[in-house]
C-alpha positions in Angstrom: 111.7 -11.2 -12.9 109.0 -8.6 -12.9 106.2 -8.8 -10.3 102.7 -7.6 -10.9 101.9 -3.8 -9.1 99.8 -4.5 -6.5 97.5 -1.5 -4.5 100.4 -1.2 -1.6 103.4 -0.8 -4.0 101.2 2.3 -5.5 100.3 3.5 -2.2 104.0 3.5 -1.1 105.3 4.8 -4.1 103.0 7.5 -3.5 103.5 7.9 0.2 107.3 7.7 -0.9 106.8 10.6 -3.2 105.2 12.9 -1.0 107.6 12.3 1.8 110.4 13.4 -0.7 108.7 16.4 -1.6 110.1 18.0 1.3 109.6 18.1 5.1 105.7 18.9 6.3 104.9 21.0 9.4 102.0 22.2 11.2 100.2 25.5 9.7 96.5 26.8 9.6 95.1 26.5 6.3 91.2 28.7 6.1 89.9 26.8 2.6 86.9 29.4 0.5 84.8 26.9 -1.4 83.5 29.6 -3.5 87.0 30.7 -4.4 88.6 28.8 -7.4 92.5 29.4 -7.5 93.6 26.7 -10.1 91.0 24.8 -11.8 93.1 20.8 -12.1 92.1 19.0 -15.1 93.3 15.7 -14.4 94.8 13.7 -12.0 97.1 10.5 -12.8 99.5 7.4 -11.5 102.2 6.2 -13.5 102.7 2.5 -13.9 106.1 2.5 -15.7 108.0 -0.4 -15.9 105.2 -2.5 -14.8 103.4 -5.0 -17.6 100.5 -6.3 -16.3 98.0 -5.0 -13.5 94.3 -6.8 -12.1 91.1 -5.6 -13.4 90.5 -5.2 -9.7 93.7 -2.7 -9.5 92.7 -0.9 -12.7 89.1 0.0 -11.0 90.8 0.8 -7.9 92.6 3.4 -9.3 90.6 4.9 -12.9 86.9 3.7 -12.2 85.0 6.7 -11.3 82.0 5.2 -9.2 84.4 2.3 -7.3 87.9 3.8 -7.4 89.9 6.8 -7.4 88.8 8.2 -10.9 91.8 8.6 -12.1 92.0 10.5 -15.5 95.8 10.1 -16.4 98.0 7.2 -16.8 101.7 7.7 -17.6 103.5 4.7 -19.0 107.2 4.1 -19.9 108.2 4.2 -23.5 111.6 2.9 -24.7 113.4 5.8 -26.4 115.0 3.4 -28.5 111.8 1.5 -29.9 109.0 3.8 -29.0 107.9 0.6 -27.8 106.1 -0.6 -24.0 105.9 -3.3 -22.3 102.7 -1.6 -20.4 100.4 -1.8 -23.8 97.9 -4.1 -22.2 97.5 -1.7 -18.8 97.1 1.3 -21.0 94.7 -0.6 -23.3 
């Protein structure tokens, strides 16, 4: 049975994510505004193996005056079919 992706499952599986990138500790970090290092294009969530999601969620995370502003989504695709169950939340 597959269960809709609610805000807190993204937030953990982010928070999950992060912890398992490896172990943080304390440092000093002096940021320069006027310095660009890496310019980031985008910045995404992945909904794999989820179907459906809210129009509420969806704004949470891609609207860019209510939400996030997310600008990338990455969905599963079955290497079999080339086919997703995740059509509608890409849509």
């Amino acid at each position: 049975m597959k269960h809709p992706t609610t805000r807190w499952q993204i937030a953990m599986g982010s928070l999950i994510a992060l912890s398992l990138a490896g172990t943080a500790t304390a440092a000093t970090v002096a940021v320069d505004v006027g310095t660009t290092y890496q310019k980031i294009s985008g910045f995404g969530s992945s909904t794999a193996w989820s179907s459906t999601m809210s129009a509420a969620d969806a704004d949470y995370l891609w609207s860019t005056t209510t939400g996030a502003g997310l600008t990338l989504h990455r969905i599963h695709i079955d290497d079999a079919n080339g086919s997703t169950s995740e059509l509608a939340i890409a849509k």
